[in-house]
GURO-254605 format. One record per atom (N, C-alpha, C): residue in three letters; atom name; x, y negated, z. Coordinates in Angstrom, 1 decimal, decimal comma. Atoms other than C-alpha are relative to their C-alpha. Last residue first. Layout:
N
REC   code   site        X        Y        Z
REC    ala     CA        X        Y        Z
...
***
This chain:
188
REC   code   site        X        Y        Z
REC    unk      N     -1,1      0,9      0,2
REC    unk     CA     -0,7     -2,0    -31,5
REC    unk      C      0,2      0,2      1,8
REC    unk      N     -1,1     -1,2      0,5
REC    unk     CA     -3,6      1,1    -30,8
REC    unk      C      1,3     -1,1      0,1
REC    unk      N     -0,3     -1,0     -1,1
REC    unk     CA     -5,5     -1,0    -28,1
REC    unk      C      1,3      1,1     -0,9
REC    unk      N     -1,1      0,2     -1,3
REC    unk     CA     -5,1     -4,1    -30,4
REC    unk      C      0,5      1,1      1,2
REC    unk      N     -0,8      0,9      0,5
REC    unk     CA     -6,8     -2,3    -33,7
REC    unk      C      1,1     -0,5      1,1
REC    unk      N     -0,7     -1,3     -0,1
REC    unk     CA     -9,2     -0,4    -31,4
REC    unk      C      1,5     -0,4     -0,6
REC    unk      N     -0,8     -0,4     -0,8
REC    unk     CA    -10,1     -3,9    -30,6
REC    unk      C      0,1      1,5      0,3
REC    unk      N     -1,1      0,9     -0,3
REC    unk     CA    -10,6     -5,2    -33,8
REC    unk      C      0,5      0,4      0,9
REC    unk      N     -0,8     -0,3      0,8
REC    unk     CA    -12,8     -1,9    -35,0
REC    unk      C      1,3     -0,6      0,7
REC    unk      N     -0,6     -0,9     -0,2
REC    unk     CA    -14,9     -2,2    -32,0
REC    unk      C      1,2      0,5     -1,3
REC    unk      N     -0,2      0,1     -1,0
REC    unk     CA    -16,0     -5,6    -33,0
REC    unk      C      0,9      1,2      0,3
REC    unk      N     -1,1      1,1      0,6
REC    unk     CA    -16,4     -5,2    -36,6
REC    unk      C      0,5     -0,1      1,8
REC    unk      N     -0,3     -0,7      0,8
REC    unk     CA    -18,9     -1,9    -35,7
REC    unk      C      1,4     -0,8      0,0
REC    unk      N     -0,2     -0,9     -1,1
REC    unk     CA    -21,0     -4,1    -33,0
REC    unk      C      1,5      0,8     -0,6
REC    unk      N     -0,2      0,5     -0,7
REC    unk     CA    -21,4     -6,6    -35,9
REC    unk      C      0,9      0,7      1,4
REC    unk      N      0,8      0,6     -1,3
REC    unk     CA    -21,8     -4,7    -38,7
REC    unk      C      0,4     -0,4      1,1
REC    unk      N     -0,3     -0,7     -0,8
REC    unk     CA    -20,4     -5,1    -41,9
REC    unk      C     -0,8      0,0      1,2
REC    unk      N      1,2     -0,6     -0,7
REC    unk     CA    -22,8     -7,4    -44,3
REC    unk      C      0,6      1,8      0,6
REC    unk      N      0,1     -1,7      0,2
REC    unk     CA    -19,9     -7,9    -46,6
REC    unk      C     -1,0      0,7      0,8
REC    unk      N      0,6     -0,2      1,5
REC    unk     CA    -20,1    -11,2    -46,1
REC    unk      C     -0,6      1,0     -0,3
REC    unk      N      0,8     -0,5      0,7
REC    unk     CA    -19,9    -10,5    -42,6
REC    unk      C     -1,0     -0,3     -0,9
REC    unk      N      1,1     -1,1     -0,2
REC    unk     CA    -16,9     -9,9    -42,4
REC    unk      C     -1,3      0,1     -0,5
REC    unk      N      0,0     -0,7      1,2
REC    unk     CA    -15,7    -13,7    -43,4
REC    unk      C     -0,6      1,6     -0,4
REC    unk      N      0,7      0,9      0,8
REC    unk     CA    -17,8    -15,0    -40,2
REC    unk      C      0,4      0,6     -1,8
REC    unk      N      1,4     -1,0      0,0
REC    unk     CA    -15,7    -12,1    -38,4
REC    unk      C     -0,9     -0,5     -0,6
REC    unk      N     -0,1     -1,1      1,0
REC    unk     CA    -12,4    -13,5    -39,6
REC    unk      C     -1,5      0,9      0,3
REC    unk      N      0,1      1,1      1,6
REC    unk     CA    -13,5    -17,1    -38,5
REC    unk      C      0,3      1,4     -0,7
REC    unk      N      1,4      0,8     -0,7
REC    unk     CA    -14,3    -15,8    -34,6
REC    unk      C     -0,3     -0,4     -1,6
REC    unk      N      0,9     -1,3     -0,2
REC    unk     CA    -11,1    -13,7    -34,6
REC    unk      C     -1,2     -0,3     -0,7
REC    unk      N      1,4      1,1      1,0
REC    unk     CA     -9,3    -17,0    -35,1
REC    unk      C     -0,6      1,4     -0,2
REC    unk      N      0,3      0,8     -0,8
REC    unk     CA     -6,8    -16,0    -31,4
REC    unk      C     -1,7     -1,0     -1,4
REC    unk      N      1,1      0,2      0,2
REC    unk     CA     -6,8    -12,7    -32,0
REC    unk      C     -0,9     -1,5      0,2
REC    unk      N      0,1     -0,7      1,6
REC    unk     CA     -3,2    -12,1    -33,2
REC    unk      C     -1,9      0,1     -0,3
REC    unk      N      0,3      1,1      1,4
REC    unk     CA     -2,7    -15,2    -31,1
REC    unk      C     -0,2      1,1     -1,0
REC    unk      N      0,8      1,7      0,1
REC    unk     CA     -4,0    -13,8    -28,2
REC    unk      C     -0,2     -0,5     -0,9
REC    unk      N      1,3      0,1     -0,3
REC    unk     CA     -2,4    -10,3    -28,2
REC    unk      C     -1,1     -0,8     -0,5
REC    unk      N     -0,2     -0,3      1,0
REC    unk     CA      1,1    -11,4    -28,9
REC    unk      C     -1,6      0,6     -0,3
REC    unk      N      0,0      1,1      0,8
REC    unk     CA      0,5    -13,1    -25,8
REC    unk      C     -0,4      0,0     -1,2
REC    unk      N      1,4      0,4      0,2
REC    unk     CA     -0,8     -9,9    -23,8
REC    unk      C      0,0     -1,3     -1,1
REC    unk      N      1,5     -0,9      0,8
REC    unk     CA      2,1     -7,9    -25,1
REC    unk      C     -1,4     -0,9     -0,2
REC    unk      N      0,0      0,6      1,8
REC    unk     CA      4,5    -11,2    -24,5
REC    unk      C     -0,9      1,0     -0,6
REC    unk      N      0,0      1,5      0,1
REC    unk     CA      3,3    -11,2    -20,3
REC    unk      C      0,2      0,1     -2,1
REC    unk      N      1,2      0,2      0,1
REC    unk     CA      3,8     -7,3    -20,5
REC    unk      C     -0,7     -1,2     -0,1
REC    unk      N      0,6     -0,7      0,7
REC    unk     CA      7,1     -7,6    -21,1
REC    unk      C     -1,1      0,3     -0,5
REC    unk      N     -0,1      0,7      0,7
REC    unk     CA      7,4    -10,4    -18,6
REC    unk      C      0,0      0,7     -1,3
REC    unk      N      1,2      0,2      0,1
REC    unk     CA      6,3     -8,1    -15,6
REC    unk      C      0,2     -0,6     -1,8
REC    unk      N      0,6     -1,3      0,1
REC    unk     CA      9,8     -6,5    -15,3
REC    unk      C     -1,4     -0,1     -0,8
REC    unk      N     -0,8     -0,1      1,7
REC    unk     CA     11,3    -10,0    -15,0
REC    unk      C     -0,6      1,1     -0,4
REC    unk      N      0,5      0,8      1,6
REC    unk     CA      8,6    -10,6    -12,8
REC    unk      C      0,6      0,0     -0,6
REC    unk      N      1,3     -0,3      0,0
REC    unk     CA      9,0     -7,5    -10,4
REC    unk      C     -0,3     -0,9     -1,2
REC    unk      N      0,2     -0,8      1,3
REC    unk     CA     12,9     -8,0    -10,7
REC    unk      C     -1,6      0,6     -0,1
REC    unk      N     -0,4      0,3      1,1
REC    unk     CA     12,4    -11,3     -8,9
REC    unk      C      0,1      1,5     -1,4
REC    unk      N      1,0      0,7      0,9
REC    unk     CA     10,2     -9,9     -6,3
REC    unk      C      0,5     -0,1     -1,2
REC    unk      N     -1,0      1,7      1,1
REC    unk     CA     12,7     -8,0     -4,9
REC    unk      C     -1,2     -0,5     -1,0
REC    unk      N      0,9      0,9     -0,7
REC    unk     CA     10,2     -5,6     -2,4
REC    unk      C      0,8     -1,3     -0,5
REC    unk      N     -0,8      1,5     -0,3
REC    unk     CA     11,3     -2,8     -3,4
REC    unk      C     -1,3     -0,5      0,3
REC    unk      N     -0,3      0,6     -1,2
REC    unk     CA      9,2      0,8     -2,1
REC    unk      C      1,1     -2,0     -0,1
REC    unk      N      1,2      0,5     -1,4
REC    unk     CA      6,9      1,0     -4,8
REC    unk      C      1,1      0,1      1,0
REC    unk      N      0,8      1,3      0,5
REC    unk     CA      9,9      0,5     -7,9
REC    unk      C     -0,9     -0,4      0,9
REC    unk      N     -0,6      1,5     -0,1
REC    unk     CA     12,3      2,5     -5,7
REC    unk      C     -1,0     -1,0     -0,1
REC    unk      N     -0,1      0,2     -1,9
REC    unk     CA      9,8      5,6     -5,5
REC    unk      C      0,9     -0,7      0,0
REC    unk      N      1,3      0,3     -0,4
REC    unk     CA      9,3      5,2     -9,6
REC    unk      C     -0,3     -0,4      1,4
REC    unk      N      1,0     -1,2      0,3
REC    unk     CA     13,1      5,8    -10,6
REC    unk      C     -1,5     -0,8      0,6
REC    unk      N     -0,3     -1,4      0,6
REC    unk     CA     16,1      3,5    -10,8
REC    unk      C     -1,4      1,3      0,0
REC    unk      N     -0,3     -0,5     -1,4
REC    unk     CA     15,1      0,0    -10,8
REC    unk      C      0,0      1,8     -0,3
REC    unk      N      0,0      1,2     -1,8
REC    unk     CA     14,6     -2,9    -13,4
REC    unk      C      0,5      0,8      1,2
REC    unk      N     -1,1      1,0      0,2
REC    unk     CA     15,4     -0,4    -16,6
REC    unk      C      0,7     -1,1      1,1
REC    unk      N     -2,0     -0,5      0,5
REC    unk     CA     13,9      2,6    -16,0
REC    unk      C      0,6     -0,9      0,2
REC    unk      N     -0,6     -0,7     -1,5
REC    unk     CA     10,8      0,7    -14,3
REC    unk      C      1,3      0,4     -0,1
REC    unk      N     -0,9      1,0     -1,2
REC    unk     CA     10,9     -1,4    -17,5
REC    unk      C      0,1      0,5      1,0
REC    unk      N     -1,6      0,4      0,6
REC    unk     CA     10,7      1,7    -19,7
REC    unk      C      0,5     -1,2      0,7
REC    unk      N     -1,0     -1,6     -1,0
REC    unk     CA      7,0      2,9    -17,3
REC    unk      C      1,8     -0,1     -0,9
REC    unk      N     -0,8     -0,3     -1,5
REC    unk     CA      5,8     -0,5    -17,8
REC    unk      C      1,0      0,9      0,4
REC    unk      N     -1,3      1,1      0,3
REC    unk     CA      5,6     -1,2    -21,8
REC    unk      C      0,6      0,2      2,0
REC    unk      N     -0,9     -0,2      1,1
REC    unk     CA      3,2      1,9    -22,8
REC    unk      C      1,2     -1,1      0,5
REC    unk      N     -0,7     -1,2      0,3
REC    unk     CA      1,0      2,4    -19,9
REC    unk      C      1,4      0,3     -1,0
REC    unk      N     -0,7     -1,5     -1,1
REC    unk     CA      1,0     -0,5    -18,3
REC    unk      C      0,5      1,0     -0,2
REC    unk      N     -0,5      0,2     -0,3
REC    unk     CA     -0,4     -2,1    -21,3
REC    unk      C      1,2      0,2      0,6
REC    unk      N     -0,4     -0,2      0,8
REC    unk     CA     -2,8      0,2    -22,0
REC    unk      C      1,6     -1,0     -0,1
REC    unk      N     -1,1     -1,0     -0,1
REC    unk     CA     -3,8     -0,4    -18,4
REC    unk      C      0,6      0,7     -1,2
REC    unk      N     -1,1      0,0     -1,5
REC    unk     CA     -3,9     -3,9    -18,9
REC    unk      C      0,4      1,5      0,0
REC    unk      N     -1,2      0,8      0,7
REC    unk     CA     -5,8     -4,0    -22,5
REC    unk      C      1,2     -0,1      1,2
REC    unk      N     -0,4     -0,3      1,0
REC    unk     CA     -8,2     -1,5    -21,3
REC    unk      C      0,9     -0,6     -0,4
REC    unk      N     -0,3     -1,1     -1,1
REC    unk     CA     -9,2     -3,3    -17,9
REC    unk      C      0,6      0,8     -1,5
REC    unk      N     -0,8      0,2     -0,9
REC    unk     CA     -9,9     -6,4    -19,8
REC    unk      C      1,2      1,2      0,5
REC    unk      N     -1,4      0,8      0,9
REC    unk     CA    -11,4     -5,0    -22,6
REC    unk      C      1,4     -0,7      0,7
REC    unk      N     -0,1     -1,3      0,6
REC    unk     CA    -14,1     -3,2    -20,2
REC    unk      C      1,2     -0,3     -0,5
REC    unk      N     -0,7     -0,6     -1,1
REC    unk     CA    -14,4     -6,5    -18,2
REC    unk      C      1,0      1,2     -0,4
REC    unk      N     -0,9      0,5     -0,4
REC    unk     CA    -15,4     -8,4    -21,3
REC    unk      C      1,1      0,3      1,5
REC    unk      N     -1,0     -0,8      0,8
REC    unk     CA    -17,7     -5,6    -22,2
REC    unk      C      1,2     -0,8     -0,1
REC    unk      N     -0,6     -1,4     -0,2
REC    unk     CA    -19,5     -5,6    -18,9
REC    unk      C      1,6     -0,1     -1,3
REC    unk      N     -0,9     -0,2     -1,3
REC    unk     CA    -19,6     -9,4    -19,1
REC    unk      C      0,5      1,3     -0,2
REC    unk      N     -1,3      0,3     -0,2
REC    unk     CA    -20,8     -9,4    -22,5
REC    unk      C      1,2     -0,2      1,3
REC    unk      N     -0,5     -1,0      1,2
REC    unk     CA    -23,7     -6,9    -21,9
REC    unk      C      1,3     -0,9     -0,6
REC    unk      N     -0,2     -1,0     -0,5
REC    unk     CA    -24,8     -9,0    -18,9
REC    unk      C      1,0      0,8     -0,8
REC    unk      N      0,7     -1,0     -0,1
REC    unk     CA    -24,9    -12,2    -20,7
REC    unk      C      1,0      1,2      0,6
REC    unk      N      0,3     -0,4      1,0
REC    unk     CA    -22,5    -15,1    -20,0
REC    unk      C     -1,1      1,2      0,1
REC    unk      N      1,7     -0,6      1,2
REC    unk     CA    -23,4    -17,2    -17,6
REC    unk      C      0,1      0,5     -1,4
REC    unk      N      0,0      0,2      1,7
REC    unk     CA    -19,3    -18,3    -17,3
REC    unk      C     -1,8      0,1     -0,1
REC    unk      N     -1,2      1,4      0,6
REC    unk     CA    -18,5    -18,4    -13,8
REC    unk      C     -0,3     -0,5     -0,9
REC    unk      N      0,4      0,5     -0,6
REC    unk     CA    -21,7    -15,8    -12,3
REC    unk      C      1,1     -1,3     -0,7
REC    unk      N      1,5      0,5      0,1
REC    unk     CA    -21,1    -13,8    -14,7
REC    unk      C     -0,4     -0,8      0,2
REC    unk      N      0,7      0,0      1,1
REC    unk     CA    -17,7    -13,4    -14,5
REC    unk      C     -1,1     -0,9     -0,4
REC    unk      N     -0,8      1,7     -0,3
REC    unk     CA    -17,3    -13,8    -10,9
REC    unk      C     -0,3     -0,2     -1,6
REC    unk      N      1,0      0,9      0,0
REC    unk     CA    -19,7    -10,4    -11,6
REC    unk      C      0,6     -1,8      0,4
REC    unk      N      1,2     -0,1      1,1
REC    unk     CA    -17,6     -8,3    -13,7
REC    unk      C     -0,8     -1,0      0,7
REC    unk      N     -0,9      1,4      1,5
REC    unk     CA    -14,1     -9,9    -12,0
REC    unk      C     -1,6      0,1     -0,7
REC    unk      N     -0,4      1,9     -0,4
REC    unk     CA    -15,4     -8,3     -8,6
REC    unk      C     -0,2     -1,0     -0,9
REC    unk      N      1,8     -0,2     -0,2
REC    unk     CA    -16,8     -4,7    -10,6
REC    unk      C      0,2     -1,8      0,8
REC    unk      N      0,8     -0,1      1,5
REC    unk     CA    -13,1     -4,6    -11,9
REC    unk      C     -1,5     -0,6      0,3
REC    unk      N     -0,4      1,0      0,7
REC    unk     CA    -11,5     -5,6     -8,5
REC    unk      C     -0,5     -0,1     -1,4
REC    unk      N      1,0      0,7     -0,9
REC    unk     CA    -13,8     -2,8     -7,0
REC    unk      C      0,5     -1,6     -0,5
REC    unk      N      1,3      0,3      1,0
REC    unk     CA    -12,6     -0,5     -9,8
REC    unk      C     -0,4     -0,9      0,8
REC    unk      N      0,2      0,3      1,6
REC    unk     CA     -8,8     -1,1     -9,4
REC    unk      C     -1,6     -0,2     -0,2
REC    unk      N     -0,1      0,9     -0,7
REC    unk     CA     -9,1     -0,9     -4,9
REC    unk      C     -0,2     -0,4     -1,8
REC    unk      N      1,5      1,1     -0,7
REC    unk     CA    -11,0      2,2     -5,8
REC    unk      C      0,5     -1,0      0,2
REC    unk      N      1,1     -0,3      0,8
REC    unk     CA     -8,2      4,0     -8,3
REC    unk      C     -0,8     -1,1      0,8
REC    unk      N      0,2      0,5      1,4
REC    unk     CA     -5,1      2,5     -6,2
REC    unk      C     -1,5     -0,1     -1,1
REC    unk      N      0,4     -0,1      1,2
REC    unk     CA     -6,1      3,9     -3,0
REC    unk      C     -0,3     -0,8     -1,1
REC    unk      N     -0,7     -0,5      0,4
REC    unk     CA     -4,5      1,8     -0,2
REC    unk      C     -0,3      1,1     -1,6
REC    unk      N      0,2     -1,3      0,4
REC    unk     CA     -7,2     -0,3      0,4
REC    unk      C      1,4      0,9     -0,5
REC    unk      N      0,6     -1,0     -0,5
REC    unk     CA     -6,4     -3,0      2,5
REC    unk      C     -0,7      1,2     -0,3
REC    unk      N     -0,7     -0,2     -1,6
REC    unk     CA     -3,9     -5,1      1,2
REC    unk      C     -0,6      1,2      0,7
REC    unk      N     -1,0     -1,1     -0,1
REC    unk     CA     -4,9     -3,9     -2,6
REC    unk      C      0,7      0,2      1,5
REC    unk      N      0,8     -2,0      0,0
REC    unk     CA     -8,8     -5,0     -1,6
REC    unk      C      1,6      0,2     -0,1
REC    unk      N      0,2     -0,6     -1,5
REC    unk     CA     -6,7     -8,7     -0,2
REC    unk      C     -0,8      1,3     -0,6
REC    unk      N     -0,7     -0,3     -0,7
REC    unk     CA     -4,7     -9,2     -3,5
REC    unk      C      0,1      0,7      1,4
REC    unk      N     -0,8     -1,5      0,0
REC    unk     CA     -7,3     -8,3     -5,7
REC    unk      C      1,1      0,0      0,8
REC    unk      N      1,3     -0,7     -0,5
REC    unk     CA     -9,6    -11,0     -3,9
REC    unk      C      1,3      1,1     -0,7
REC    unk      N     -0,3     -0,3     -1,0
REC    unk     CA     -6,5    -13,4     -4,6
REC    unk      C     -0,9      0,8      1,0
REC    unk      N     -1,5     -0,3     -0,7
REC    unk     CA     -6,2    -12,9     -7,9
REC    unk      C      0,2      0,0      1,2
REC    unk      N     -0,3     -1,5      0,5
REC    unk     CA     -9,7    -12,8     -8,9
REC    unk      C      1,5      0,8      0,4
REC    unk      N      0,8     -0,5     -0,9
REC    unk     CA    -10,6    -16,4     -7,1
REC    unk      C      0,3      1,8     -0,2
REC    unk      N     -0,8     -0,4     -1,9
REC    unk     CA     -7,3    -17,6     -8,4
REC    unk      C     -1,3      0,6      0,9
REC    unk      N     -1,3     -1,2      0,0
REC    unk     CA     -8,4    -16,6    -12,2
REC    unk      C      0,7      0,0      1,8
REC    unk      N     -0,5     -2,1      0,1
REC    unk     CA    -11,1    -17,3    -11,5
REC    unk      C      0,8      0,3      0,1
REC    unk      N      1,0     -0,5     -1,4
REC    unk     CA    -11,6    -21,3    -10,2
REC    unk      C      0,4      1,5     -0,5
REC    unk      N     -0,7      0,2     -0,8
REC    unk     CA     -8,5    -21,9    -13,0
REC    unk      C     -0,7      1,0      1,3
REC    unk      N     -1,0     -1,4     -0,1
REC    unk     CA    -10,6    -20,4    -15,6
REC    unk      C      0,9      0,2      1,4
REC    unk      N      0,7     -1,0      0,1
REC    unk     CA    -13,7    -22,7    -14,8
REC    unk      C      1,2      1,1      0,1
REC    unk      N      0,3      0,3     -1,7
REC    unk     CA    -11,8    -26,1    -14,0
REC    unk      C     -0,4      1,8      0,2
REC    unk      N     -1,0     -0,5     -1,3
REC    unk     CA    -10,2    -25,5    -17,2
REC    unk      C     -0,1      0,3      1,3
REC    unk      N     -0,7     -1,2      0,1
REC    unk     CA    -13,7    -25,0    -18,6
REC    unk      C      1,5      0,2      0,3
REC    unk      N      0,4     -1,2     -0,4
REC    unk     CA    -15,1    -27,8    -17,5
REC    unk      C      0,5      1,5      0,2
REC    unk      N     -0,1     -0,2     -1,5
REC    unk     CA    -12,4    -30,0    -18,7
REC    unk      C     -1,0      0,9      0,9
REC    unk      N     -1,1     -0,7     -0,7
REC    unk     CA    -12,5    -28,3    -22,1
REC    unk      C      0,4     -0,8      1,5
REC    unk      N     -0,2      1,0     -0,5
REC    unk     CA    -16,5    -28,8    -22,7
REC    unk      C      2,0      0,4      0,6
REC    unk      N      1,6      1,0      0,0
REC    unk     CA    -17,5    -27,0    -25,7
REC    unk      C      0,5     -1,2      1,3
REC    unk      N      0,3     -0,3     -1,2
REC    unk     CA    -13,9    -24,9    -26,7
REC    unk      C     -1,1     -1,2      0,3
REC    unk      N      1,8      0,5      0,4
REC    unk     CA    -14,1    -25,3    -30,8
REC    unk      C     -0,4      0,5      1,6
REC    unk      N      0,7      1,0      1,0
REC    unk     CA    -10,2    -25,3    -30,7
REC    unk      C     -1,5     -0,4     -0,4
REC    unk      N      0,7     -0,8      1,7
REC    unk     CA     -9,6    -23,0    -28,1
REC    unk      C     -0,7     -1,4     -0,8
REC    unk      N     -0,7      0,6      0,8
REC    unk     CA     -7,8    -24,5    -25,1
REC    unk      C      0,0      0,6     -1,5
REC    unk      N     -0,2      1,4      0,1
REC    unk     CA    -10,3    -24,3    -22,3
REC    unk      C      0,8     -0,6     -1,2
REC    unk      N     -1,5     -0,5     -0,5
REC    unk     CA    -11,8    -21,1    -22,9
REC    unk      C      0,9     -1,4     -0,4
REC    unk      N     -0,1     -0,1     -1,6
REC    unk     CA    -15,5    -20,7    -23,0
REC    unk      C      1,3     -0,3      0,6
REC    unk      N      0,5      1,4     -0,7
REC    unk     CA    -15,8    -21,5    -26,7
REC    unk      C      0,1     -0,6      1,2
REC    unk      N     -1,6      1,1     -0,3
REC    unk     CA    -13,6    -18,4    -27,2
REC    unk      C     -0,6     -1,7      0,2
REC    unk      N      0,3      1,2     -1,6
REC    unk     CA    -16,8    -16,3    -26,1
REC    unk      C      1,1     -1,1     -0,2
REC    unk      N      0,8      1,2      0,4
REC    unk     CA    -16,6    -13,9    -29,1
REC    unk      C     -0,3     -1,2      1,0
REC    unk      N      1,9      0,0     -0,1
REC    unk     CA    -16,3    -10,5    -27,3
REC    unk      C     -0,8     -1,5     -0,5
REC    unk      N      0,7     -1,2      0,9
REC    unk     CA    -12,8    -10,1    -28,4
REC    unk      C     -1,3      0,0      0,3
REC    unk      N      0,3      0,3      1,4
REC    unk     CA    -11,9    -13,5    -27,7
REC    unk      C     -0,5      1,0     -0,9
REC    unk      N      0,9      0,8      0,6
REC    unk     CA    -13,3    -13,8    -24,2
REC    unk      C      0,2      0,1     -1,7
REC    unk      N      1,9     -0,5      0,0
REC    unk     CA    -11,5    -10,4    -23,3
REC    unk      C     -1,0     -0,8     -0,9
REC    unk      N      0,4     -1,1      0,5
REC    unk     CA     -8,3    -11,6    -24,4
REC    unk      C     -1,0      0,6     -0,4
REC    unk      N      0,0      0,4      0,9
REC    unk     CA     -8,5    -14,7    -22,4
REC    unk      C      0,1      1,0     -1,3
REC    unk      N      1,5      0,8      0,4
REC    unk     CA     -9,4    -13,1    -19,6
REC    unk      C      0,1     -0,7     -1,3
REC    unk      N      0,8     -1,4      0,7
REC    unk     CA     -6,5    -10,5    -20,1
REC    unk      C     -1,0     -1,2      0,0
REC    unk      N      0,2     -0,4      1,2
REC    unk     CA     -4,3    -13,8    -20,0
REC    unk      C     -0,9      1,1     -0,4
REC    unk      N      0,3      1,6      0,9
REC    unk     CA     -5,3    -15,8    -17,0
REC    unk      C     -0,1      0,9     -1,3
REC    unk      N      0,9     -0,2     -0,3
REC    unk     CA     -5,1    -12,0    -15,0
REC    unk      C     -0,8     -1,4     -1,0
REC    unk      N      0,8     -0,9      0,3
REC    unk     CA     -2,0    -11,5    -15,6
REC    unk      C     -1,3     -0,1     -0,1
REC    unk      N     -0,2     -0,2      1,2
REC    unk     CA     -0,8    -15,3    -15,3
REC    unk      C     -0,3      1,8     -0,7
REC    unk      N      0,5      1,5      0,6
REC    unk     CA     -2,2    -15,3    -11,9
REC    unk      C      0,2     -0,1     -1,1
REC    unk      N      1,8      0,0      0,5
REC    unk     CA     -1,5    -11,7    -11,0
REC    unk      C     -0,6     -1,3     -0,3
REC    unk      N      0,1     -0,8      0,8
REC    unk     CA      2,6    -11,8    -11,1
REC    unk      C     -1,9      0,0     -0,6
REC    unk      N     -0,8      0,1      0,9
REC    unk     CA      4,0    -15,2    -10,2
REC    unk      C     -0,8      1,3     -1,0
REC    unk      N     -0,2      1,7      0,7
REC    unk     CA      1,1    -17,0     -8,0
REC    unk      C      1,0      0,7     -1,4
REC    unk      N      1,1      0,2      0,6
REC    unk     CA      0,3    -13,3     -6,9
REC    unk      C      0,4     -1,4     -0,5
REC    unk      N      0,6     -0,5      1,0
REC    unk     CA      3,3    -12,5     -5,9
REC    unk      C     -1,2      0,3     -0,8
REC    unk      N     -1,1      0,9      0,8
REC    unk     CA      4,3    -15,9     -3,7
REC    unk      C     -0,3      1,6     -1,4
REC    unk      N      0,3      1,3      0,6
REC    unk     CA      1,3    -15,3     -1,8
REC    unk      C      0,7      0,0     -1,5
REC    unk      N     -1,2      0,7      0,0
REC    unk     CA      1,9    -11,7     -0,7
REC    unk      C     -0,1     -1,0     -1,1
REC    unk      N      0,4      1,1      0,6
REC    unk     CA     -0,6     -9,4      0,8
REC    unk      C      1,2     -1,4     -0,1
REC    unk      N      0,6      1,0     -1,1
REC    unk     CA      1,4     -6,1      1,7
REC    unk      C     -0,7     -1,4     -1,1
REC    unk      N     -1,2      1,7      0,2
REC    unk     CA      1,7     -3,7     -1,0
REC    unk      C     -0,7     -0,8      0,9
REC    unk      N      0,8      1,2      0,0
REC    unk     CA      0,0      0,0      0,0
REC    unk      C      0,9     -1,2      0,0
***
């Protein structure tokens, strides 16, 4: 279990958690919602809006991982957290929340899965090092791999919004065009 610790949440889950939301919104079409998108509706609002999350999200996952020690339930309860801060942040519909959580949670631990386990190699000698340090600094050099996945991410979805308007010329389908793109980034 990781103790509750200010200074890694400001470095590691504050910018994790900024960018999957930003991910999420663009795969489910929401980039209006997102302060620095070019057809974003009100962008002081909406800084005000990501900011209030992303630290309300970050520091609610910091106290369930203080005190739950099971990874699996302290992950869904911060999932089911984010689903309704969500909601409640943005008013988006139910059926884009779920699937902006879903995308979330998908784009992290696919993340995790493919770019963490070679920086563990690399930052600290095996897996029981990596949970017992407590060096922050190689935690966010470590992190910063995953930092340019989600980037690289962003801007490869960042006019989504203008390639699905082209779509559907072609009278593709909506639901269909969607799950294509982000099978598309889960496989990359």
């Amino acid at each position: 279990m990781e103790k509750f610790n200010v200074i890694s949440i400001l470095f590691l889950s504050i910018p994790e958690f900024a960018l999957s939301l930003y991910i999420s919104f663009l795969l489910v079409m929401e980039g209006k919602l997102l302060p620095f998108k070019d057809d974003a509706e009100d962008r002081p609002q909406n800084l005000f809006k990501l900011i209030l999350w992303v630290f309300t999200i970050s520091f609610t996952n910091g106290m369930i991982n203080n005190y739950i020690s099971d990874m699996g339930i302290a992950s869904i309860l911060t999932l089911l957290f984010g689903l309704l801060t969500i909601k409640v942040f943005y008013k988006i519909s139910w059926i884009k929340s779920i699937l902006a959580v879903l995308i979330f949670a998908i784009t992290l631990l696919s993340a995790e899965i493919i770019i963490v386990p070679p920086c563990i190699n690399i930052f600290f000698t095996d897996l029981e090092t990596f949970y017992r340090s407590t060096n922050l600094y190689a935690r966010v050099l470590m992190s910063l791999p995953v930092r340019l996945y989600q980037i690289i991410v962003i801007v490869s979805c960042w006019n989504l919004k203008l390639v699905y308007e082209n779509v559907k010329l072609y009278k593709i389908n909506k639901c269909f065009f969607i799950f294509l793109a982000f099978l598309l980034v889960w496989i990359e």
